[in-house]
C-alpha positions as a printed Julia matrix, in Angstrom:
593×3 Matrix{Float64}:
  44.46  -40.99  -22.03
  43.23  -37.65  -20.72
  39.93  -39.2   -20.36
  41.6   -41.8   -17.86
  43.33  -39.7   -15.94
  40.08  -37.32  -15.2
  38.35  -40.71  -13.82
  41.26  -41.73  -11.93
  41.42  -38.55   -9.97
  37.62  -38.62   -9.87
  38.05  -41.83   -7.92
  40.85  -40.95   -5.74
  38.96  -37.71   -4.7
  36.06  -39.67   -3.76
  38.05  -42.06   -1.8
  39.59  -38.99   -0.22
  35.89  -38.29    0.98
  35.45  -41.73    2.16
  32.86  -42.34   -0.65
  33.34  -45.94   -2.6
  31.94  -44.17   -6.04
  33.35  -45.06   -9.54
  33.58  -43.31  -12.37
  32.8   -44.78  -15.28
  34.09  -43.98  -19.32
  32.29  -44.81  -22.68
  34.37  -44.81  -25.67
  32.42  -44.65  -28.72
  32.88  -45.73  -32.13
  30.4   -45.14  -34.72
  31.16  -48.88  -36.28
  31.16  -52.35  -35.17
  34.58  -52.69  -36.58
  36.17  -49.98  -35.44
  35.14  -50.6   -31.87
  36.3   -53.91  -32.11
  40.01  -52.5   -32.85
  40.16  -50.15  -30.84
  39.28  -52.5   -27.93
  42.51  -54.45  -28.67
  44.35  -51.23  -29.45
  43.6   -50.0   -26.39
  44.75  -52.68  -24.01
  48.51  -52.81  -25.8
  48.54  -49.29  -25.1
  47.86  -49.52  -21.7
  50.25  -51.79  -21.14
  53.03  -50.48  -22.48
  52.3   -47.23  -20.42
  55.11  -45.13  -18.71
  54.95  -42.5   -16.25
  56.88  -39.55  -18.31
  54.4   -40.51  -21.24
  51.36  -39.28  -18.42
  54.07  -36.27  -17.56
  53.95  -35.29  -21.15
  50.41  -34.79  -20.78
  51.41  -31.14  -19.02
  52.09  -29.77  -22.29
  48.35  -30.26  -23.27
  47.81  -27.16  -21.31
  44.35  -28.01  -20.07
  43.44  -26.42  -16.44
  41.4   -29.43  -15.34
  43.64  -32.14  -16.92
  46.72  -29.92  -15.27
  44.84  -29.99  -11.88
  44.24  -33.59  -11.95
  48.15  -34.42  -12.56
  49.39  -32.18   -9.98
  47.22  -33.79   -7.6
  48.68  -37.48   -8.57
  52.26  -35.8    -8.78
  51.78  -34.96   -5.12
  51.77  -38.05   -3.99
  54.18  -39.21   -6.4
  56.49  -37.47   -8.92
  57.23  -39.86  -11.21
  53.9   -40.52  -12.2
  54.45  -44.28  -11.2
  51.5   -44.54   -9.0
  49.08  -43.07  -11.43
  50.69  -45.29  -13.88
  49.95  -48.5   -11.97
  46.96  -47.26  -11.13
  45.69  -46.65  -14.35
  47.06  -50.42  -15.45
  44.77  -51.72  -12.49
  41.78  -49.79  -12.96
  41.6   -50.31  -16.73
  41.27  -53.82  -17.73
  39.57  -56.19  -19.61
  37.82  -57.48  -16.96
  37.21  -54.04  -16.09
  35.72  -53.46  -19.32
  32.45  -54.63  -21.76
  31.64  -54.3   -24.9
  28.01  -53.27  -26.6
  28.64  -52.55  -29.77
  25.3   -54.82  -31.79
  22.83  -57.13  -30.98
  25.25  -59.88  -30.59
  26.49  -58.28  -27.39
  23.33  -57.68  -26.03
  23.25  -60.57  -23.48
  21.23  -60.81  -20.01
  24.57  -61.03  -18.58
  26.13  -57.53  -20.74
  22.33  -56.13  -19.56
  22.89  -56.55  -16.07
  26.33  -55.22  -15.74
  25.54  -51.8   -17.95
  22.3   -51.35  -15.83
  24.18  -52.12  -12.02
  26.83  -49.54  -13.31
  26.25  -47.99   -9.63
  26.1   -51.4    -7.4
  29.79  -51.55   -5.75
  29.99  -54.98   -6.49
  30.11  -53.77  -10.54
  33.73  -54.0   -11.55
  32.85  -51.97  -15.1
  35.52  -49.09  -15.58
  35.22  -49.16  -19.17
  32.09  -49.46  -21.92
  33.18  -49.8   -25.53
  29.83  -48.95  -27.37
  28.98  -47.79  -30.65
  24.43  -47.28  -30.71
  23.56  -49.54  -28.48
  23.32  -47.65  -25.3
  21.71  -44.44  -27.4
  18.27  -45.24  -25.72
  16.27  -46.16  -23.04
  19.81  -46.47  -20.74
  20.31  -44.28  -16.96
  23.35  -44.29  -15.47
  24.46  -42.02  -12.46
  27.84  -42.93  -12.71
  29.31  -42.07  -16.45
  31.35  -39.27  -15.72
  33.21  -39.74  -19.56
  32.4   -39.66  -22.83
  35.22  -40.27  -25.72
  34.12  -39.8   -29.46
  36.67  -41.76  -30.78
  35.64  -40.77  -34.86
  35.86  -37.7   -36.47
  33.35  -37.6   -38.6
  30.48  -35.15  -38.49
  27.0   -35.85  -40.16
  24.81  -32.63  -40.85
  21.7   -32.41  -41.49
  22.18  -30.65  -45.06
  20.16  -27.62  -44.26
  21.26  -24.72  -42.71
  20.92  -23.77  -39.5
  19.4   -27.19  -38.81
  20.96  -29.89  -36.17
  22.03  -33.14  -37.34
  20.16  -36.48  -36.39
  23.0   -38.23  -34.93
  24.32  -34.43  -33.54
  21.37  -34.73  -31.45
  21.38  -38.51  -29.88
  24.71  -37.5   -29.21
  23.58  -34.55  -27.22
  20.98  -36.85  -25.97
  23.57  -39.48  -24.91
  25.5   -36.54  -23.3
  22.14  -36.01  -21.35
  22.14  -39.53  -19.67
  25.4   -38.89  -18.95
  25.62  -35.77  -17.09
  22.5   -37.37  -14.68
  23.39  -36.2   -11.16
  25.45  -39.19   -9.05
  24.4   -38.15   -5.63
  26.78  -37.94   -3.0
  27.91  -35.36   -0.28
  31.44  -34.64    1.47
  30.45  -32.99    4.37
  27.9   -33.87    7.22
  25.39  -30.61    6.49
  25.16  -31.01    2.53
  22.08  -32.83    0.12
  23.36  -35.7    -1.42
  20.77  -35.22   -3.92
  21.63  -31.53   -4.73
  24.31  -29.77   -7.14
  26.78  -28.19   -4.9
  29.4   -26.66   -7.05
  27.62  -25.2   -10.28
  28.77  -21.7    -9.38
  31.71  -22.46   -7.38
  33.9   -22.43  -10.61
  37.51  -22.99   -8.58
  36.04  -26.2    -6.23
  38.3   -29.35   -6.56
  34.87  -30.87   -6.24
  33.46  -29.67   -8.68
  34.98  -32.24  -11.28
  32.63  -34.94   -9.38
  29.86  -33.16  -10.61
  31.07  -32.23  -14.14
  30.8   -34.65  -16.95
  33.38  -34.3   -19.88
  32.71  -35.21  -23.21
  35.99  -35.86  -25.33
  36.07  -35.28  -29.09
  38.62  -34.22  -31.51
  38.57  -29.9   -31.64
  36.64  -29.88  -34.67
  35.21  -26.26  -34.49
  31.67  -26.53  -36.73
  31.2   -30.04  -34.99
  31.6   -28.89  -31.33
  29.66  -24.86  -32.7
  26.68  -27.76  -33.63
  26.91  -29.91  -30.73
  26.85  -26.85  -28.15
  23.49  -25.71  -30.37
  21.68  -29.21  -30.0
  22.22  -29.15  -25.99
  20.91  -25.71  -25.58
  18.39  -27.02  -28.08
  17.52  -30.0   -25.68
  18.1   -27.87  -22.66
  21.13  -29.02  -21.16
  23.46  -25.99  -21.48
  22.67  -22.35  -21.14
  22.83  -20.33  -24.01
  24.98  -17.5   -22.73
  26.19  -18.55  -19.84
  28.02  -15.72  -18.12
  31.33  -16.62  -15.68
  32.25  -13.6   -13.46
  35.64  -13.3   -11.71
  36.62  -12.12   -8.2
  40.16  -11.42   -7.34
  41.97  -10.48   -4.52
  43.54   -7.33   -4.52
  47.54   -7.63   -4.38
  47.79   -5.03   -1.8
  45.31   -7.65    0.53
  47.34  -10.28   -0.15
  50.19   -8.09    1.33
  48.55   -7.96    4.77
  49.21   -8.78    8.0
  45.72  -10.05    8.08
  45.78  -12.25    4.89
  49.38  -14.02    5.6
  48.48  -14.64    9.3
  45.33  -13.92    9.8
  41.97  -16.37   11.12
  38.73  -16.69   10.37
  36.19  -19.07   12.3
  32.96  -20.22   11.9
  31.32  -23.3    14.12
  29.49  -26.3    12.49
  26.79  -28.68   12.01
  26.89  -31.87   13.96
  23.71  -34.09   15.04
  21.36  -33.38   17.93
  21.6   -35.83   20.42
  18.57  -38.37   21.12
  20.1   -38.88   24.81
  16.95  -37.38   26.29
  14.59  -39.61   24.09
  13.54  -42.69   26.66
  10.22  -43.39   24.98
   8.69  -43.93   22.35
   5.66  -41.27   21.53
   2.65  -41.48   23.14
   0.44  -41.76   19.71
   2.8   -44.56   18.94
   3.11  -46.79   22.1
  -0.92  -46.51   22.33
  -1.59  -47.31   18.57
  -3.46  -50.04   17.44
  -3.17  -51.59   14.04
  -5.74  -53.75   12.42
  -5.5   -57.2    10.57
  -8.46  -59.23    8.64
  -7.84  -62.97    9.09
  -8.18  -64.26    5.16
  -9.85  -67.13    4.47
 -11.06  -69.43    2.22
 -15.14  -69.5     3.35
 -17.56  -67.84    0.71
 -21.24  -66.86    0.44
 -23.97  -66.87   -2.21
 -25.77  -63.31   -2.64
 -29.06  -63.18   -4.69
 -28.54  -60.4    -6.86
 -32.26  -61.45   -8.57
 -35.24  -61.08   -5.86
 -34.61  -60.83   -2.46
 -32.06  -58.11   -1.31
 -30.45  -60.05    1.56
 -27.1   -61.07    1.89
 -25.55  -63.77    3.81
 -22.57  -63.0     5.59
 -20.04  -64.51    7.52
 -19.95  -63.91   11.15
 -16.33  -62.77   12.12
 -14.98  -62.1    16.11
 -12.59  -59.47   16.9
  -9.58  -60.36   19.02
  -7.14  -57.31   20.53
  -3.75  -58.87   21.67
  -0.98  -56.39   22.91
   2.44  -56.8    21.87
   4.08  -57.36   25.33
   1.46  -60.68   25.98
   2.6   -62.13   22.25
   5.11  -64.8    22.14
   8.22  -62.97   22.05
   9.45  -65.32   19.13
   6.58  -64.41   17.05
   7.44  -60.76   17.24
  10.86  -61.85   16.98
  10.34  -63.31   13.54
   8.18  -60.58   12.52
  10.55  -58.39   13.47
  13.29  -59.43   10.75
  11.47  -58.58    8.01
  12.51  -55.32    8.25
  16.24  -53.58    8.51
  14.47  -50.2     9.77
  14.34  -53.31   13.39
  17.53  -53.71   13.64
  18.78  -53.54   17.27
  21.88  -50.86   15.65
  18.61  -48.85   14.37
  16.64  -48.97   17.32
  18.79  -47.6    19.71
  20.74  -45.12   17.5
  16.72  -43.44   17.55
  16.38  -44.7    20.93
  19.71  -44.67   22.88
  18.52  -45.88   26.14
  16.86  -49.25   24.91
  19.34  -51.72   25.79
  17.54  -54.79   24.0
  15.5   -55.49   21.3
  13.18  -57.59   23.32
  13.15  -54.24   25.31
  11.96  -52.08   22.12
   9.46  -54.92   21.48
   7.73  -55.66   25.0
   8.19  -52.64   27.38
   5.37  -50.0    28.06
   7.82  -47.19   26.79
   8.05  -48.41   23.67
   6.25  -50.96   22.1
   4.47  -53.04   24.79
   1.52  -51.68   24.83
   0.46  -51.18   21.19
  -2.5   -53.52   20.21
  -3.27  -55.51   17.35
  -6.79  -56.09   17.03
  -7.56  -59.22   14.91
 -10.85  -59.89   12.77
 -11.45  -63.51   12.18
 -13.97  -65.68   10.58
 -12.47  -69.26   11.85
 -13.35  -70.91   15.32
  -9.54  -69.91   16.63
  -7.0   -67.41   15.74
  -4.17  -69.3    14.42
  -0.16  -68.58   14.5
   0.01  -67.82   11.29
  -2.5   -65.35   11.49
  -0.55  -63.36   14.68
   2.47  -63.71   12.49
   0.97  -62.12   10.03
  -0.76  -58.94   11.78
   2.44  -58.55   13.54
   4.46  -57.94   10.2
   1.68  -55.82    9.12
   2.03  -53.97   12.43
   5.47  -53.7    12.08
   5.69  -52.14    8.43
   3.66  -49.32    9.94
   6.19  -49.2    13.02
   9.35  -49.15   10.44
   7.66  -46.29    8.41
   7.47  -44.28   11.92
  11.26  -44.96   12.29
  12.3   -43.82    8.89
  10.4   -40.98    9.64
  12.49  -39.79   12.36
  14.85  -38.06   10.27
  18.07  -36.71   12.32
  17.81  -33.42   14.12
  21.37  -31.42   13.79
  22.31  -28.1    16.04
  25.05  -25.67   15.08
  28.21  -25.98   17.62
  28.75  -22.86   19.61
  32.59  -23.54   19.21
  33.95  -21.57   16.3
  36.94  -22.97   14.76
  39.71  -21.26   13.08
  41.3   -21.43    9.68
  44.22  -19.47    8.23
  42.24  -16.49    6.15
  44.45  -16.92    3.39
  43.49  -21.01    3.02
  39.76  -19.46    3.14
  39.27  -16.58    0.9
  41.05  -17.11   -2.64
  40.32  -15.87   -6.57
  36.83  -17.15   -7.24
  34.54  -17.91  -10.7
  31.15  -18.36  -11.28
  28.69  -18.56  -13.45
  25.44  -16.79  -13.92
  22.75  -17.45  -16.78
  21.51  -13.83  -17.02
  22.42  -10.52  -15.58
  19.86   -7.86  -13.7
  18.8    -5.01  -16.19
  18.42   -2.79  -13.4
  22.51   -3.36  -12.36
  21.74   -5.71   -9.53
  22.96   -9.61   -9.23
  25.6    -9.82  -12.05
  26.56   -6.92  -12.64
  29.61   -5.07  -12.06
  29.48   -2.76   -9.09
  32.86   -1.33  -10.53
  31.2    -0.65  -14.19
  27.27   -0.24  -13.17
  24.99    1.65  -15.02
  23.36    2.67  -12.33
  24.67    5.39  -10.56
  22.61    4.48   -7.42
  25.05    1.49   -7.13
  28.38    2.4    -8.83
  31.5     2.98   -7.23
  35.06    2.32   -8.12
  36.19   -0.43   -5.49
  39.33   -0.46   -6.89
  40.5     2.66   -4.95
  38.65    1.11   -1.78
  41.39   -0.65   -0.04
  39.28   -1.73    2.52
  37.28   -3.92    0.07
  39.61   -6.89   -0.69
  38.18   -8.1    -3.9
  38.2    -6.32   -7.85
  34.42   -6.18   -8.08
  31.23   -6.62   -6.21
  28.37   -8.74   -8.38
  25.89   -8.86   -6.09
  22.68   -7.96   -5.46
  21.52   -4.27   -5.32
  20.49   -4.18   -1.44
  24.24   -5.97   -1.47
  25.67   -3.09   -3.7
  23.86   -0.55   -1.36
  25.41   -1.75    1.54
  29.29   -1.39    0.21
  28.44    2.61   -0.77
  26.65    2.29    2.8
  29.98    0.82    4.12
  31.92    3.99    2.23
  29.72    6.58    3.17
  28.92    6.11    7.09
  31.08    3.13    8.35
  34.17    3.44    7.19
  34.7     6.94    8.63
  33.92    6.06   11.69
  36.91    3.33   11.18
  39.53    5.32   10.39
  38.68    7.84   12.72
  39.42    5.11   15.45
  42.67    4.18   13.59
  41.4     0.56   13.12
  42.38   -1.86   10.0
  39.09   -3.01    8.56
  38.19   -5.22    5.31
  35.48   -5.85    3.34
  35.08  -10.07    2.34
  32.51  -10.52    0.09
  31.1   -13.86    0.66
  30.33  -15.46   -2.38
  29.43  -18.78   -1.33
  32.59  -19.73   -0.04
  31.88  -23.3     1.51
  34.22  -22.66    4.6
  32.62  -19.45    5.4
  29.22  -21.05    6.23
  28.21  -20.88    9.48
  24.87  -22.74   11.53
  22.13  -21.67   13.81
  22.63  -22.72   17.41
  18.93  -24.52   17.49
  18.98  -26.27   14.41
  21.8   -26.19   12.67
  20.52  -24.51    9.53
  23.44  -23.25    7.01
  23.52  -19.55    6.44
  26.06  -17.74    4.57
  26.5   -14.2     5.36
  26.87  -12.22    2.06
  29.74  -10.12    4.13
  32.27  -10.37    6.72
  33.83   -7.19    8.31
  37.17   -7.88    9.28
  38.51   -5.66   12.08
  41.9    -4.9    13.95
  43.17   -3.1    16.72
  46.55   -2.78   17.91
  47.1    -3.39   21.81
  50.48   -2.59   23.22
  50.85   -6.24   23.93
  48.51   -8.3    21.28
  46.15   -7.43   18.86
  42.33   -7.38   19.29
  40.5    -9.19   16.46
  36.95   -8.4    15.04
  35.13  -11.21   12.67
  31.48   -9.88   12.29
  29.1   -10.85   10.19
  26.67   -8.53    7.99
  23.77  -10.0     6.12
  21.61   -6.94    3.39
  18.27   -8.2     3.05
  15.4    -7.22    0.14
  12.15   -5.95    1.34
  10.54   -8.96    0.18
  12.58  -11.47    2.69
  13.28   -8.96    5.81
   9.93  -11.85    7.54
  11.02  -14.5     5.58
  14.53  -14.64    6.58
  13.89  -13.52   10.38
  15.69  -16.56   12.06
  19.12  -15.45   10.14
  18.81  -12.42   12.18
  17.93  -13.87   14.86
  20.56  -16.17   14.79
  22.92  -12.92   14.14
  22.28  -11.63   16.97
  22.83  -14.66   19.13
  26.45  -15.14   17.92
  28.48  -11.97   19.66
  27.03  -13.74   23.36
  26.84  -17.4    22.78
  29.92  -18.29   20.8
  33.27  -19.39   21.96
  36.55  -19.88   20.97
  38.54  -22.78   22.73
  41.91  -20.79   24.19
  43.99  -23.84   22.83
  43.07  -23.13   19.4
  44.59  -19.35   19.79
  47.5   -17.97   21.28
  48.79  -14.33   22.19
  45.81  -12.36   20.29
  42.22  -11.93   21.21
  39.77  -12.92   19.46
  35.7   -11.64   19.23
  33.14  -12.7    16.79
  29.19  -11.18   16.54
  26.56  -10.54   14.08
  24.92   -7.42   13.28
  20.95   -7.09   12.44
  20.34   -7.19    8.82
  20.82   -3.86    6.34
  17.98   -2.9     4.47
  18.67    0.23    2.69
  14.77    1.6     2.55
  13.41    0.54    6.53
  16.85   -0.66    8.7
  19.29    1.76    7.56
  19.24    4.1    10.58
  18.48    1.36   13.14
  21.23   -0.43   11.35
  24.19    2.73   11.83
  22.91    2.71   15.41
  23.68    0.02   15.88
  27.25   -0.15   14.06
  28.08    2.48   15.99
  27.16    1.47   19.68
  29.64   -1.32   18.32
  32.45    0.64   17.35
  32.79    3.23   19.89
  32.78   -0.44   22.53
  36.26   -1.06   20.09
């Protein structure tokens, strides 16, 4: 049931991101038989659901599982829509069975290999070895071991056989399914490996269900390391806002902005390149005439004489390039002009000098006349080339200068993540609180200003928060200003996108700062990025893109009321060459407060 439930909310939380993705289970037996009972055992259960039976499922005190029922108890508290839902989603003609070679159809093939194609109804794969090998599925999100049995290998230390295809089995199932939920991410890239606390992060988790058998689950976690799918030691590290930040004005009222990522407009795109309206593209008539060559004696060789014939697209019969033209989706009129907004027909695209009119196909032929087959033909091949140019224009994206607000207190919350190894030298990892190294210790749990338990970043990050003790904060308080530290540990919402092309940077601080007015209060969001020696060139347009933000963003007045509101960047800190340049510049700020 638990199982269920987790692929239930993973479809719902798709659906909530507009994606039509679904989850798939695998409950596995490890015999014929037992599969084959279950399968009816299932169904009767199913049926005879209730809604307090899923409430009930609270008291299995698992975070995720607990996570996943709130969410469905949201939207309704008796549990009655997750019920139905479940009773809907779960069915026999949801389901298939592969347990032997009797249920190895073409049919049974097709379905467990199309798990992906929306047109698949499968929810549900009963299975005992017959999907073990030689099976990939993006889309198996659950595994349920439905025996309890455990078969070692006899020897010590040593994984069993069947501990290992299960790992293996584990391995086609945790397969990345693609997919993104917000305009500037990869589809094809993990997004929430570290981001422990993501309600997203479930669509990219797979869960493997088994009975808590301690020396089976101690051997299983030993064959995935084994095969590579699981880090040994992984570490999870913890930040956690202080209470007395939580306390704030700031927190409980407070904004934070940042702008984002939308596509670059194509409005001023009213031709197509010149390399590509000038091109010409080549086609070899085929046909059936042959020669003899004496390969004994004489070295000559008789050939067959061939003409060449250059044609241009706009003086070919529209119909022919027409025809041509289907072949390919990339020609679609919706394609053309969301590349080429001004075109206004496809005959347009096909025929005009500023686009394709003037292209040439140059024919070779061996026959007395250059038939229509043949101009059908060296149009399509012309046109493959053509559709390989459009799918080549990827989209171009800029970063808004509008920054948007959200409440701070929606924004920054407790976060976990995991590492795989910690720096030896008390860099990225480690504890700033508890570090070894006295070059980066210090005891932020008497900095108020710092609104987090811990700092586990970097060591040019860790220099920068004894920089931010030593020679900003004075400066501060001096002023009588409220001021906070936010570490920025990849918090998604805290992204923000350079103005040119809309690349996503995520400052590894923000600098919150206040200042009472007699009539409002005058709000500070700036945005400090430490950089290594070894990335001060690499990383240039972050700082470049820094120190745009203070002139070229804006806040829309609508969005605000009664406060005021400023946002900048400062240059990047590098504790060994920016350090002065950097406290120059902090400074010039401040005293402008």
């Amino acid at each position: 049931m638990i199982a269920l439930i987790m692929s239930e909310y993973r479809k719902y939380l798709f659906a909530d991101c507009k994606l039509n993705i679904k989850p798939v289970i695998m409950l596995k037996s490890q015999k014929i038989k037992e599969s084959e009972d279950f399968y009816e055992e299932f169904f009767s259960k199913i049926d005879s659901l209730t809604g307090s039976e899923i409430q009930e499922l609270y008291s299995a005190k698992i975070d995720i599982l607990t996570q996943a029922l709130d969410y469905f108890k949201t939207k309704d508290s008796s549990f009655q829509l997750l019920e139905h839902s479940l009773k809907s989603s779960f069915t026999k003609d949801n389901s298939i069975i592969i347990n032997g070679a009797a249920d190895n159809s073409r049919e049974n093939q097709l379905l467990v290999n199309s798990l992906e194609d929306e047109d698949n109804p499968i929810r549900l794969i009963f299975a005992v070895d017959m999907l073990n090998e030689g099976w990939d599925v993006l889309n198996l999100f659950d595994i349920v071991r439905l025996y309890d049995t455990r078969q070692a290998s006899g020897k010590a230390g040593k994984i069993g056989a069947y501990t290992i295809k299960e790992a293996q089995l584990i391995g086609r199932g945790a397969r990345y399914c693609p997919f993104k939920v917000s305009e500037e991410q990869d589809r094809f890239k993990r997004k929430y490996d570290n981001d422990l606390n993501n309600e997203y992060r479930i669509l990219e988790t797979m869960f493997f269900h088994s009975r808590n058998d301690s020396r089976y689950i101690a051997e299983l976690r030993q064959a995935l390391i084994a095969t590579g799918l699981q880090d040994e030691n992984p570490i999870k590290l913890e930040y956690k806002l202080k209470k007395e930040f939580k306390d704030t004005e700031l927190y409980k009222k407070g904004l934070v902005f940042s702008n984002k990522r939308i596509p670059k407009g194509r409005d001023e795109v009213k031709s197509l390149e010149e390399r590509i309206r000038n091109k010409v593209y080549r086609y070899t008539q085929k046909t059936t005439r042959g020669a003899v060559v004496n390969l004994i004696g004489d070295n000559k060789t008789s050939t067959t004489a061939s003409e060449i014939k250059t044609i241009k697209f706009k003086d070919i019969d529209y119909n022919v390039l027409l025809g041509a033209s289907e072949k390919f989706n990339e020609l679609r009129f919706s394609v053309i002009q969301s590349k080429f907004p001004h075109v206004k027909t496809l005959k347009e695209f096909l025929t005009s000098e500023e686009y394709l009119g003037n292209s040439t196909i140059e024919i070779k032929y061996f026959t007395e006349n250059i038939t229509g087959r043949d101009l059908f033909k060296a149009c399509i091949g012309a046109f493959e080339k053509v559709s390989s140019y459009i799918i080549s224009l990827k989209p171009e994206y800029i970063g808004t200068t509008e920054f948007e607000p959200k409440a701070i207190k929606s924004v920054i919350k407790d976060k976990s993540i995991y590492l795989s190894r910690l720096d030896e030298n008390g860099g990225k990892g480690v504890s700033q609180v508890n570090c070894p190294n006295p070059e980066y210790q210090i005891d932020l749990s008497k900095e108020s200003w710092y609104v987090f338990n811990d700092n586990y970043g970097t060591s040019e990050e860790k220099l920068f928060i004894k920089f931010f003790k030593t020679d900003i904060e004075p400066k501060l308080k001096a002023k009588g200003l409220e001021y906070y530290v936010v570490r920025n540990e990849r918090i998604p919402e805290l992204a923000i996108y350079s103005f040119e092309h809309g690349e996503r940077f995520e400052p590894d601080y923000l600098l919150f700062v206040a200042k009472k007015n007699s009539d409002n209060i005058s709000n500070y969001q700036t945005y400090i990025e430490p950089k290594g020696n070894h990335l001060l060139k690499e990383d240039r347009w972050k700082e470049e893109f820094l120190n745009k933000i203070g002139e070229k963003h804006y806040i829309p007045k609508t969005l605000i009321s009664g406060n005021e509101y400023k946002i900048m960047g400062l240059p990047f800190y590098n504790d060994q060459y920016r350090r002065d340049d950097f406290l120059e510049k902090v400074s010039a700020w401040i005293d402008t407060i």
